[in-house]
C-alpha positions in Angstrom: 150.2 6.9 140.9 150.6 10.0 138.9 153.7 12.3 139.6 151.7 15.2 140.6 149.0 12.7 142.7 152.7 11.5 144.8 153.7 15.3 145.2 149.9 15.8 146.3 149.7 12.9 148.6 152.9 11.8 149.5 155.6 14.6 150.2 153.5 16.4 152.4 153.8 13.9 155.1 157.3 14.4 155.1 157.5 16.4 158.4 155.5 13.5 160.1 158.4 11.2 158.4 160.7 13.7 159.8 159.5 13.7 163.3 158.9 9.6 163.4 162.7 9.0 162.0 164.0 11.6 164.3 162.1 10.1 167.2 163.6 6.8 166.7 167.4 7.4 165.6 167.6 10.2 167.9 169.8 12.0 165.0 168.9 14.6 162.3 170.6 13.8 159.8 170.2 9.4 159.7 166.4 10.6 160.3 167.3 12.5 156.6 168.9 9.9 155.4 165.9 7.3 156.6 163.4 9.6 155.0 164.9 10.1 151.9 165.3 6.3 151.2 161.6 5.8 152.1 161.0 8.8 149.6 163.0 6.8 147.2 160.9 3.5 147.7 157.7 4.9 147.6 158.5 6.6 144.5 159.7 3.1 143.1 156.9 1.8 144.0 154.3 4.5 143.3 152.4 2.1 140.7 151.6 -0.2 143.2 150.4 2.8 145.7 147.2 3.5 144.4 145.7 0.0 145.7 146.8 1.1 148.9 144.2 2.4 151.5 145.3 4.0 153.9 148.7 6.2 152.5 149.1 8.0 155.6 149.7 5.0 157.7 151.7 2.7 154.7 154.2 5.8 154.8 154.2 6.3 158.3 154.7 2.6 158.4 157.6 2.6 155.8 159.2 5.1 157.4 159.2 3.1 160.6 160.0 -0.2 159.0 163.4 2.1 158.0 164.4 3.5 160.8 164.6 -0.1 162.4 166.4 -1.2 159.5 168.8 1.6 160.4 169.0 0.9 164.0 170.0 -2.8 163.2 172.5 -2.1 161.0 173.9 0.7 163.6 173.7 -2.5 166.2 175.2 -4.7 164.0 178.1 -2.7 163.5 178.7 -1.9 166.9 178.4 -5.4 168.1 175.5 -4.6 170.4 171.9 -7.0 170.4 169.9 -5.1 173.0 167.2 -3.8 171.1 165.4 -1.6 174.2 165.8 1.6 173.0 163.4 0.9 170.1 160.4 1.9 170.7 157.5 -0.3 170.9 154.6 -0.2 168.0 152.0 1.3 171.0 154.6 4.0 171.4 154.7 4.9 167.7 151.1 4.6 167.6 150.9 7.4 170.3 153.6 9.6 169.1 152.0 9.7 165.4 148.6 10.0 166.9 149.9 13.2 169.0 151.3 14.7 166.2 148.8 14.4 164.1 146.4 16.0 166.8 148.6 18.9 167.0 148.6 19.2 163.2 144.4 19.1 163.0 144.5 21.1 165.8 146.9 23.9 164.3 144.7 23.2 160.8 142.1 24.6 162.3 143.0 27.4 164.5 144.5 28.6 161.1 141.2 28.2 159.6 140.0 30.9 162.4 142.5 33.3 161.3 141.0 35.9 159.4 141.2 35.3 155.6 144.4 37.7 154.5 146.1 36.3 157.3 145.1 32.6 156.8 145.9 33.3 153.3 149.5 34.3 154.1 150.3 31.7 156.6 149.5 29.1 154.1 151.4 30.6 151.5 154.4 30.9 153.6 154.5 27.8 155.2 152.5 25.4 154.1 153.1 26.3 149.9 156.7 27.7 150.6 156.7 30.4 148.7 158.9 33.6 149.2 158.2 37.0 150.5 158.4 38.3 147.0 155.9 35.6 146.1 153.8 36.5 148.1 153.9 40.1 148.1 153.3 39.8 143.8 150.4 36.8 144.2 148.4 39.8 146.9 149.6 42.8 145.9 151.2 43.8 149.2 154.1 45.4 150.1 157.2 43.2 151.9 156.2 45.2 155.1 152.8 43.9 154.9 153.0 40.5 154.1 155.7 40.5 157.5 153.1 42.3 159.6 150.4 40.4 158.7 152.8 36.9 158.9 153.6 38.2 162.4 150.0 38.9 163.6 148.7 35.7 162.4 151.8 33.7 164.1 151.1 35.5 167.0 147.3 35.3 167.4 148.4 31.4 166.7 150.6 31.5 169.6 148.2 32.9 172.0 145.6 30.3 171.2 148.2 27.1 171.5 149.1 28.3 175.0 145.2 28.5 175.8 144.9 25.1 174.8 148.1 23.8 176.3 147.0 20.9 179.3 
């Protein structure tokens, strides 16, 4: 796996890492520290990723495999076997499952959005860029990329709450 094909394919999952590791240690910063080491061993391994077929769940997996890793050495430490607070597989299963329904689901009320707005959402959020970067990339003024950022989020808003159960 090419550097570019890992950026492509690989770090954007990070906020589903994020959320997994988070789930599971119940602490910000070892579900950081979790993700970062399964960062570091996919990127180790990244020749041997390309024969993998489904990415998606051989991260998600990793990053599980980690966090358990973590939460035995934690028990270790503190001298304490009981293991119920890890959640089963079925639970993972569900809370990955949810997310990435929310995530399709978000996907495509942003492909609803009318095309400048869509356009700056993405920018923003999903490529990180800057206001400035922004503002140069569509010739707009830092007042209108934030209107237009704010009318998009808010049309968003409006159609997660009339989709909420």
């Amino acid at each position: 796996m090419t550097t570019d094909s890992f950026k492509k394919n690989i770090l954007p999952l990070q906020s589903h890492m994020q959320l997994l590791a988070e789930r599971m240690l119940g602490d910000v910063a070892d579900a950081e520290d979790a993700v970062q080491e399964v960062f570091v061993h996919l990127w180790e391994q990244r020749e041997k990723l390309d024969k993998v077929v489904n990415l998606r769940s051989y991260v998600m997996q990793s990053t599980r495999t980690r966090c358990i890793d973590t939460i035995r050495q934690r028990r270790k430490s503190s001298n304490i076997d009981d293991m119920q607070d890890i959640p089963t597989d079925d639970q993972v299963a569900e809370e990955v499952e949810l997310v990435e329904r929310r995530s399709a689901m978000l996907h495509n009320m942003l492909d609803d959005l009318p095309e400048k707005q869509r356009t700056v959402v993405r920018m923003r959020y999903l490529e990180e860029r800057e206001v400035t970067q922004i503002e140069k990339s569509l010739n707009m003024s830092s007042a209108n990329v934030y209107t237009t950022l704010s009318r998009a989020l808010q049309t968003l808003r409006d159609k997660l709450k009339k989709n909420e159960p």
